[in-house]
C-alpha positions in Angstrom: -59.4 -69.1 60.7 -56.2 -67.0 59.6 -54.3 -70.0 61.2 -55.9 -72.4 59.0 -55.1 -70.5 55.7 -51.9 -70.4 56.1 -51.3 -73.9 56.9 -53.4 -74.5 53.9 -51.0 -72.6 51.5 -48.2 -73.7 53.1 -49.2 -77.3 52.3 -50.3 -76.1 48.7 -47.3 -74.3 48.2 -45.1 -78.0 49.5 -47.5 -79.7 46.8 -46.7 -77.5 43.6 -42.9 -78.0 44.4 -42.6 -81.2 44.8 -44.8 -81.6 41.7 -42.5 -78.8 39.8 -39.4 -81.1 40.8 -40.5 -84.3 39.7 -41.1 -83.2 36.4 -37.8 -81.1 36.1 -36.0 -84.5 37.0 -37.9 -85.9 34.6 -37.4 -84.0 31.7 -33.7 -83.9 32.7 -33.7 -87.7 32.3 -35.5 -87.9 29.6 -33.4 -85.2 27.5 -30.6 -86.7 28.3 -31.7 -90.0 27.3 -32.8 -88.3 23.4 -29.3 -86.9 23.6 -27.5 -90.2 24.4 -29.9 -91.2 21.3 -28.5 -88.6 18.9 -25.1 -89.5 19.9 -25.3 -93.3 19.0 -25.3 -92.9 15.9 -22.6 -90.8 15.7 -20.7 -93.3 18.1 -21.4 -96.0 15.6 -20.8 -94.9 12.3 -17.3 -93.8 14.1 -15.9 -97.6 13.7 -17.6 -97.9 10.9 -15.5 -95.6 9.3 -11.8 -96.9 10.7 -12.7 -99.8 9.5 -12.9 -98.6 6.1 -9.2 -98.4 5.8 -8.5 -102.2 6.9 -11.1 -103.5 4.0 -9.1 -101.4 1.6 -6.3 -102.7 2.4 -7.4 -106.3 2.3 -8.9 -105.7 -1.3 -5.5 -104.5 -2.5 -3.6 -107.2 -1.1 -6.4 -109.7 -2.4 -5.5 -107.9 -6.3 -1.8 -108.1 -5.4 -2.0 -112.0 -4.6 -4.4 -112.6 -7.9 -1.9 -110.9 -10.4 1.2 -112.2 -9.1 2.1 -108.6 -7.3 1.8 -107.3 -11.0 0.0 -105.3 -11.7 -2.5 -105.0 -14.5 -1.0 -102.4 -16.1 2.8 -103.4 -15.8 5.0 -102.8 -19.2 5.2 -105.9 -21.0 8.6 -107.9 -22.7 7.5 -108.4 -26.2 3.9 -108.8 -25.5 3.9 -111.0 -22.5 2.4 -110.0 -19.7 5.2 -110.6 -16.3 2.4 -112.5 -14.1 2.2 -115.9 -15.8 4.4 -118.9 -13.9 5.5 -121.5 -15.6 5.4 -125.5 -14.7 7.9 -126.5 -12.0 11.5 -126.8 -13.7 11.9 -130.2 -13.5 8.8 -130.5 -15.8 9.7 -128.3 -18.6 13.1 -130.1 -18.7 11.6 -133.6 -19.0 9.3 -131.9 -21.0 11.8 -130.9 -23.9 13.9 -134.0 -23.5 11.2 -135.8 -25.1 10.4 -133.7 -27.7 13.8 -133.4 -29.2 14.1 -134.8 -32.5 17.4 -137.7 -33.0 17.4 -136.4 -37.0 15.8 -132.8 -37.6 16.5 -132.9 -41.4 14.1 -135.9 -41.8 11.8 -135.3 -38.8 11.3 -131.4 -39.7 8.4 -131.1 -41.9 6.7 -127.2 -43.1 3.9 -126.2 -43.4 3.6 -126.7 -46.9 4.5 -130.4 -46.9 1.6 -130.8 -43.6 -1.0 -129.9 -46.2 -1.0 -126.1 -45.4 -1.8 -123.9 -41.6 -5.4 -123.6 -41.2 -5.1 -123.1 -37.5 -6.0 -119.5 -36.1 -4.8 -116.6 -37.8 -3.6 -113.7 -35.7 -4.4 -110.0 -37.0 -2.5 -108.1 -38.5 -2.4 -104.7 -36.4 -2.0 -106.8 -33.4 0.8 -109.3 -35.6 2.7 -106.2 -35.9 2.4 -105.0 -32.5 3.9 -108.5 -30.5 5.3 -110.8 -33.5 8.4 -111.0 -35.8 11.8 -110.9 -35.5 11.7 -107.3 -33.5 9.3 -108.9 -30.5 11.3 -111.5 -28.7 11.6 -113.5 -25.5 12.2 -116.6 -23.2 10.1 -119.5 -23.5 11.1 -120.5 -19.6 9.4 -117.2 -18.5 5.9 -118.2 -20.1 3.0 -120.0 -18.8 3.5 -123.6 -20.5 2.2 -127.3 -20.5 2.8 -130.6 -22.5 0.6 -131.8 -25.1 1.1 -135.1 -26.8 4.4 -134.9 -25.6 5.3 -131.2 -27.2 5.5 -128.2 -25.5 2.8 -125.6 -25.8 3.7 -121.7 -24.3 1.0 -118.8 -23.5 2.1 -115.5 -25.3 0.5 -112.6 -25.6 -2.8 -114.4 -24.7 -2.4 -116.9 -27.6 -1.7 -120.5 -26.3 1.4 -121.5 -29.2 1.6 -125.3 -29.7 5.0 -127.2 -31.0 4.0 -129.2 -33.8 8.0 -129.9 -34.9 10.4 -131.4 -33.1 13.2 -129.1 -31.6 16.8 -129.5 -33.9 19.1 -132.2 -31.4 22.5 -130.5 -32.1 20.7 -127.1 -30.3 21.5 -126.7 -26.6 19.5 -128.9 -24.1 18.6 -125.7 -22.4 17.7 -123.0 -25.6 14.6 -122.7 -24.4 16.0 -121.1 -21.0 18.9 -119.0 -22.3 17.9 -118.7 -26.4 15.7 -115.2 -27.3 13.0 -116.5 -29.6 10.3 -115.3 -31.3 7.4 -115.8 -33.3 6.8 -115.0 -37.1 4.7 -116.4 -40.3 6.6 -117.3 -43.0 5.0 -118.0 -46.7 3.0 -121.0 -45.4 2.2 -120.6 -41.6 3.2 -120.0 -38.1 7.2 -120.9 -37.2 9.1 -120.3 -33.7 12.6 -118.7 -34.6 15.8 -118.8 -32.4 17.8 -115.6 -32.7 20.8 -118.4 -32.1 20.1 -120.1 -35.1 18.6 -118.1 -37.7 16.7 -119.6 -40.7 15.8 -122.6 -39.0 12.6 -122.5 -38.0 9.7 -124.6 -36.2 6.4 -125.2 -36.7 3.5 -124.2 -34.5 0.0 -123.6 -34.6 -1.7 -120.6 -32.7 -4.8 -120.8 -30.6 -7.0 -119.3 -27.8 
């Protein structure tokens, strides 16, 4: 019988540690599973954040490209913001070919003998601020297009439209190398030449 009672616990005792190491293993496992859990995360938000530098990057290169590699908050040159780009060269020079007048004295006309400006009027604080003789620049620089065959410039966020021929004993290329600038005199808007002072050309101002 004592024989038998110890075999017993020996078998009992083979039982309960086999069982005890199974479930160590498999608590191991399965903490170290939870743990590789917790770490994903961690693991993941990782790229997340060095790729936080490259979409920086490509938004500032996006706003570079957009303003011309100005940026918004560049000094401007008598009101005109450095970003705009003109029409191809070639363009503006046909351009002002074609609107140069063969007799200014008869083909001039003010605003007075058209009836009077009742185009846009700009106002006054911000007149002062980008207009008259002290605020000048080069037409070439500007934005510009051709309407009914005259030119018509973006300044200071005011499209300016030739409604005057351009005198034909000026330079062919004034509008490249002349400082001008814009100014109302008595009647309406006129486009001045610091070259040729007094003479003056009729506009009109719009958005």
């Amino acid at each position: 019988m004592p024989k038998k009672l110890v075999i017993s616990a020996v078998v009992l005792l083979l039982l309960l540690g086999t069982t005890a190491s199974v479930y160590a293993q498999h608590e191991h496992e399965g903490g170290g599973e939870a743990k590789s859990q917790a770490a994903r995360p961690a693991q993941q938000a990782h790229p997340a954040q060095q790729a936080r530098p490259t979409a920086q990057r490509s938004q500032q290169s996006y706003g570079g490209v957009y303003h011309g590699n100005v940026q918004h908050n560049a000094p401007t040159n008598g009101g005109v913001h450095p970003s705009g780009v003109p029409q191809h060269q070639g363009q503006v020079r046909s351009g002002f070919t074609q609107s140069r007048a063969t007799s200014w004295n008869t083909e001039h006309r003010t605003w007075s003998q058209r009836g009077g400006y009742n185009g846009y009027r700009i106002p006054d604080a911000r007149f002062h601020q980008y207009f008259g003789g002290d605020h000048f620049f080069r037409i070439n620089r500007l934005p510009m297009v051709f309407v009914g065959g005259y030119p018509r410039f973006q300044y200071d966020g005011y499209w300016v439209t030739f409604i005057d021929p351009w005198p034909e004993d000026w330079s062919p290329l004034w509008y490249e190398n002349d400082d001008v600038y814009l100014d109302y005199t008595d009647d309406g808007y006129y486009l001045y030449s610091r070259s040729h002072p007094g003479i003056g050309m009729a506009v009109t101002v719009s958005f």
